[in-house]
C-alpha positions as CSV (number, residue, x, y, z in Angstrom):
1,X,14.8,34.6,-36.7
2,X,13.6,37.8,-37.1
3,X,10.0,37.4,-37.4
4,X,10.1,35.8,-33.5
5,X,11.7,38.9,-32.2
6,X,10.4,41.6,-34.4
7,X,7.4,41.7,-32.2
8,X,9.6,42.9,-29.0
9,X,10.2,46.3,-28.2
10,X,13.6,47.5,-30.3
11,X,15.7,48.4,-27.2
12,X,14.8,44.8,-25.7
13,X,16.3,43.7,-28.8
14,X,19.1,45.8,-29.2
15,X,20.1,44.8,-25.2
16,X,19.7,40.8,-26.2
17,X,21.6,41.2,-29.0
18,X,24.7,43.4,-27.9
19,X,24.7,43.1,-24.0
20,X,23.3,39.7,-22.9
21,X,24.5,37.5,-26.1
22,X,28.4,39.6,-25.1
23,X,27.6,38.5,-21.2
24,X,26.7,34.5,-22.3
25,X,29.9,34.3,-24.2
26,X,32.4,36.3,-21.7
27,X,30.6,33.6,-19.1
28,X,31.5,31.3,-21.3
29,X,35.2,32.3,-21.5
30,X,35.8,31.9,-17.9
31,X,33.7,28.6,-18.0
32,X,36.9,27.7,-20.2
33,X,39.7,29.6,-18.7
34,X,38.8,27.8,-15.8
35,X,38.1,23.8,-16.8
36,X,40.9,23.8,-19.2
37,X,43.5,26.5,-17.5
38,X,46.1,25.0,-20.2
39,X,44.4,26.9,-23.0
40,X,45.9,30.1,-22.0
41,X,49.4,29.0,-22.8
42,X,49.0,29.7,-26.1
43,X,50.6,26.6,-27.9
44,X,47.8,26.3,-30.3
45,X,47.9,30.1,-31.3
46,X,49.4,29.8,-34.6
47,X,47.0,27.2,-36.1
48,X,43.7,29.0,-34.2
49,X,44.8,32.3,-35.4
50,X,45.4,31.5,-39.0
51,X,41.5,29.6,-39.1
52,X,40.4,32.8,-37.2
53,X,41.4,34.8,-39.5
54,X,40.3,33.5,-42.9
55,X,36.8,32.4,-40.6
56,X,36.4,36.4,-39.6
57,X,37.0,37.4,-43.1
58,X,34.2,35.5,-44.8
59,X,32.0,36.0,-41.7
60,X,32.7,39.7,-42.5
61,X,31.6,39.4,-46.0
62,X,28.5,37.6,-45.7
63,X,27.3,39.7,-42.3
64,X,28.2,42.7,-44.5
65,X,25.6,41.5,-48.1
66,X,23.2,40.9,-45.6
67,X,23.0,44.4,-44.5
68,X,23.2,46.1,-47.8
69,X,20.6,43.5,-48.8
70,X,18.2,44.5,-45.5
71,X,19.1,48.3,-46.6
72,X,18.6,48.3,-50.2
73,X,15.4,46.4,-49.5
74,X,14.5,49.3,-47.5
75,X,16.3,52.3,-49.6
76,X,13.9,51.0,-52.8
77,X,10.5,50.5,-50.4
78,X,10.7,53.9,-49.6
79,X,11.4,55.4,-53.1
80,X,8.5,53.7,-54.1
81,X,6.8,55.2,-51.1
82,X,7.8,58.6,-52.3
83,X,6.9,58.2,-55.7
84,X,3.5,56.7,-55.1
85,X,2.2,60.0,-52.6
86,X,4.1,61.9,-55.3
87,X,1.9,60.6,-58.3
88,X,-1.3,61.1,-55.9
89,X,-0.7,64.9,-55.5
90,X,-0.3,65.2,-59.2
91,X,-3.8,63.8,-59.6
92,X,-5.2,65.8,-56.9
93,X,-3.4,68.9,-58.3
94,X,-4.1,68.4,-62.4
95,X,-7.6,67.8,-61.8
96,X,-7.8,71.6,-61.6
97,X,-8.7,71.2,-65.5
98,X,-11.6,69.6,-65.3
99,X,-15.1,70.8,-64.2
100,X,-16.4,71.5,-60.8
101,X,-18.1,68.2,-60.2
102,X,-15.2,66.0,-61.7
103,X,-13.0,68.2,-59.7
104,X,-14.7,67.6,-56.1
105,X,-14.9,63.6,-57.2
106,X,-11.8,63.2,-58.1
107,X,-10.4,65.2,-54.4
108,X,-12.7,63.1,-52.8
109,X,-11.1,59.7,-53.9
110,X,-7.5,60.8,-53.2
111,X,-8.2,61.7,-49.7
112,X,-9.9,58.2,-49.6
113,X,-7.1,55.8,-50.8
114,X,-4.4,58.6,-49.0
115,X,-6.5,57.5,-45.5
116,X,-6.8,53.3,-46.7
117,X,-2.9,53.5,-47.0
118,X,-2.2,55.1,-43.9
119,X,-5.1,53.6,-41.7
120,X,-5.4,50.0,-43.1
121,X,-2.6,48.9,-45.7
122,X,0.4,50.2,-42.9
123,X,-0.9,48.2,-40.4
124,X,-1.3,45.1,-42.8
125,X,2.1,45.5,-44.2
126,X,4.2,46.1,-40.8
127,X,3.0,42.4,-40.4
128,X,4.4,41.4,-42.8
129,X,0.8,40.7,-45.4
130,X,-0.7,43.5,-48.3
131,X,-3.7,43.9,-46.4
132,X,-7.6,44.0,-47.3
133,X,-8.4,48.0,-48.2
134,X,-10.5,49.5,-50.8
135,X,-7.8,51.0,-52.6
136,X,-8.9,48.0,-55.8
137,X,-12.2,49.9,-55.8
138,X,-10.9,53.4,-55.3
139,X,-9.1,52.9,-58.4
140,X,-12.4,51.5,-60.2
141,X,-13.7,54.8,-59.1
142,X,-11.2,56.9,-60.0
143,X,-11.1,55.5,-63.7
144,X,-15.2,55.9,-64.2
145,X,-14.7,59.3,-62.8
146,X,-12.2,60.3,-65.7
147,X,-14.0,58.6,-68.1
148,X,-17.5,60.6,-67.4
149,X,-15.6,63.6,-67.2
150,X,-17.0,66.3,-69.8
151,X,-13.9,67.4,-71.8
152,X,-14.8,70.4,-74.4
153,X,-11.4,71.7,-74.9
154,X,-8.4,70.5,-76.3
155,X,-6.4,70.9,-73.4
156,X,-8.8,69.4,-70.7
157,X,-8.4,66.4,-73.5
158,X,-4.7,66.8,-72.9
159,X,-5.0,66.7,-69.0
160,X,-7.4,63.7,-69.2
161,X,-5.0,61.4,-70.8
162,X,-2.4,62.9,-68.4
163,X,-4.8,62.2,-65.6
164,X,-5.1,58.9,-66.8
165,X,-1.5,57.9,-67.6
166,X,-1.1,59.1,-63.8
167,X,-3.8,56.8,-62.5
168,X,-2.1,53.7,-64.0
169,X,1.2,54.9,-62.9
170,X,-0.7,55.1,-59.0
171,X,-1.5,51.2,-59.6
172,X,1.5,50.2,-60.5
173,X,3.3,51.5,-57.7
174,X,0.9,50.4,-54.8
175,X,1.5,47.0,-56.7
176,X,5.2,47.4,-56.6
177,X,4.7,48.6,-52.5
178,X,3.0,45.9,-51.8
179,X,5.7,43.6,-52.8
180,X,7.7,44.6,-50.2
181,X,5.0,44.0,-47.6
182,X,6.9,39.9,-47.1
183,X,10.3,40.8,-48.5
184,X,12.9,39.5,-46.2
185,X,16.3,38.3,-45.8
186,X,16.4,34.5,-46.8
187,X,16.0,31.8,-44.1
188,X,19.3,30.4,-45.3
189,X,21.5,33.4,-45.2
190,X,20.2,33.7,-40.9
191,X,21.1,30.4,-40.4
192,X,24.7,31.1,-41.7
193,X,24.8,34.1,-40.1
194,X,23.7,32.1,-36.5
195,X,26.4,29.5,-37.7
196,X,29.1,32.3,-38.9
197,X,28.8,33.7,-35.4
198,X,29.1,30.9,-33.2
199,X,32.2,29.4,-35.2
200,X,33.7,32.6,-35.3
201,X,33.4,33.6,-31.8
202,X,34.1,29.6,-30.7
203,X,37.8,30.1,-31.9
204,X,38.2,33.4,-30.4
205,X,37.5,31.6,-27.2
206,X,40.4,29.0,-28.0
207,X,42.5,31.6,-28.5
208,X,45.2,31.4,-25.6
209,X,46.6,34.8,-23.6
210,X,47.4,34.6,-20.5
211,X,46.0,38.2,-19.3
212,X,42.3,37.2,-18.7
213,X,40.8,40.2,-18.8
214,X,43.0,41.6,-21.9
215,X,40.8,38.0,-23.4
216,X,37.7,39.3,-22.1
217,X,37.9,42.5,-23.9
218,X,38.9,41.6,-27.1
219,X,36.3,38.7,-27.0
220,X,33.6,41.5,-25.9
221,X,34.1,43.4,-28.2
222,X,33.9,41.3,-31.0
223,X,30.7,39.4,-29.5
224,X,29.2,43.2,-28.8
225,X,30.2,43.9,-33.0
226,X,28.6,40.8,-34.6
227,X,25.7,41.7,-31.8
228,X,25.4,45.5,-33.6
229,X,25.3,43.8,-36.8
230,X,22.8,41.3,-36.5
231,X,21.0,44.3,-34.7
232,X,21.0,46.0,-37.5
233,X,20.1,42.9,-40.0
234,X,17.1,42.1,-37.8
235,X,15.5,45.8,-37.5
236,X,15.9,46.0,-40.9
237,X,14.8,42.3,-42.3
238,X,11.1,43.8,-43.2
239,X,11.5,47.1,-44.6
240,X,7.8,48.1,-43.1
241,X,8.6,46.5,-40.0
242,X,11.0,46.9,-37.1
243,X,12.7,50.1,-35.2
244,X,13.8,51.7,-39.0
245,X,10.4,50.8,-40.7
246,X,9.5,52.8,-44.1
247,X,6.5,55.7,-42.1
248,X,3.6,56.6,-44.3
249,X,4.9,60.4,-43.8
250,X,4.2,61.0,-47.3
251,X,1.0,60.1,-47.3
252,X,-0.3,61.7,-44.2
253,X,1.5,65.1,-46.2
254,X,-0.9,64.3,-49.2
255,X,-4.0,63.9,-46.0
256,X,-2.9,67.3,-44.5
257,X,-2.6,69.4,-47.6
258,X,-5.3,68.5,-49.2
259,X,-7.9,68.1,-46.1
260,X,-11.3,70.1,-47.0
């Protein structure tokens, strides 16, 4: 479900999901009220209200772990985000031990994957796929560079194995970033939430009052709140994609403090 409307603009989504799906369903009411008036007497309240409830309940639930799934999903892309810039500008920063040459390389190469990352692998991943970039070979570059570095004293020797231990760190968390690229909410858990929604909000409509607009709120409002939700699931189903993506912020910060 998400991937066919992640491509529309968010407030389209936002007004399909908590203004028209609300208007389909408050049509639908008075569709009822009107070819079975009789509902409205109420007779059947006790045994819809007592399904309604324990229904609403475990729609609750699930609707609810699939938004802390979505956000967690998201909470841990961007960690990783953070910590992968983070371990860039320690090896742009620490190079500052090593000779002029090594120095210039190694700034040179940071720049380069910093600018892959934002210009190609973003992209990539807001569709969903790790993308093509030279960030394999910048990191083949990056190693020969450390290990042709000229170390004479005991503590560029130090910062060289730091330098490395750094550079393996960088690869393993563009490895775990990349992971997230496709991470999405199961395919079974939106079709229960499609399900949850439309059983929940069918008995609300059986439920019988006689004050038809009193109805009309209280089934508004519930339609507009499982609409929010599902808002929220959907914008949040890719955690590089959608109206609260992961931004490369922290890269473009390593790009504009370290431009030549």
């Amino acid at each position: 479900m998400a991937d066919a409307v992640l491509g529309l603009p968010t407030w389209l989504v936002a007004v399909l999901l908590v203004v028209v799906m609300p208007g389909l369903v408050l049509l639908l009411q008075w569709g009822i009220r009107r070819r079975w008036p009789s509902l409205a007497e109420g007779d059947h309240n006790e045994v819809v209200g007592f399904i309604i409830a324990v229904v609403g309940v475990i729609y609750a639930v699930l609707l609810a772990f699939v938004v802390i799934v979505a956000w967690e999903n998201s909470a841990s892309a961007e960690r990783i985000v953070g910590q992968e810039a983070s371990t860039l500008r320690g090896l742009y920063r620490e190079s500052a031990a090593f000779p002029d040459e090594t120095q210039e390389e190694l700034h040179v190469l940071v720049r380069q994957y910093a600018d892959e990352v934002v210009e190609l692998e973003w992209p990539a991943m807001a569709e969903g796929v790790p993308g093509d970039s030279r960030a394999g070979a910048v990191f083949d570059e990056m190693a020969e560079t450390l290990a042709s570095a000229q170390v004479t004293t005991p503590a560029q020797e130090e910062f060289l194995g730091a330098e490395a231990e750094r550079l393996s760190q960088l690869v393993s968390l563009r490895s775990q970033r990349l992971d997230y690229a496709d991470r999405t909410i199961p395919g079974v858990l939106w079709t229960a939430l499609i399900v949850g929604g439309i059983v929940t909000i069918g008995f609300a409509l059986l439920f019988g009052l006689q004050r038809a607009v009193l109805h009309s709120l209280m089934l508004g409002s519930l339609a507009a709140l499982i609409g929010v939700l599902l808002f929220v699931a959907v914008e949040m189903d890719r955690p590089f994609a959608g109206g609260v993506a992961v931004q490369p912020e922290p890269f473009e910060r390593v790009l504009a403090d370290f431009s030549p």
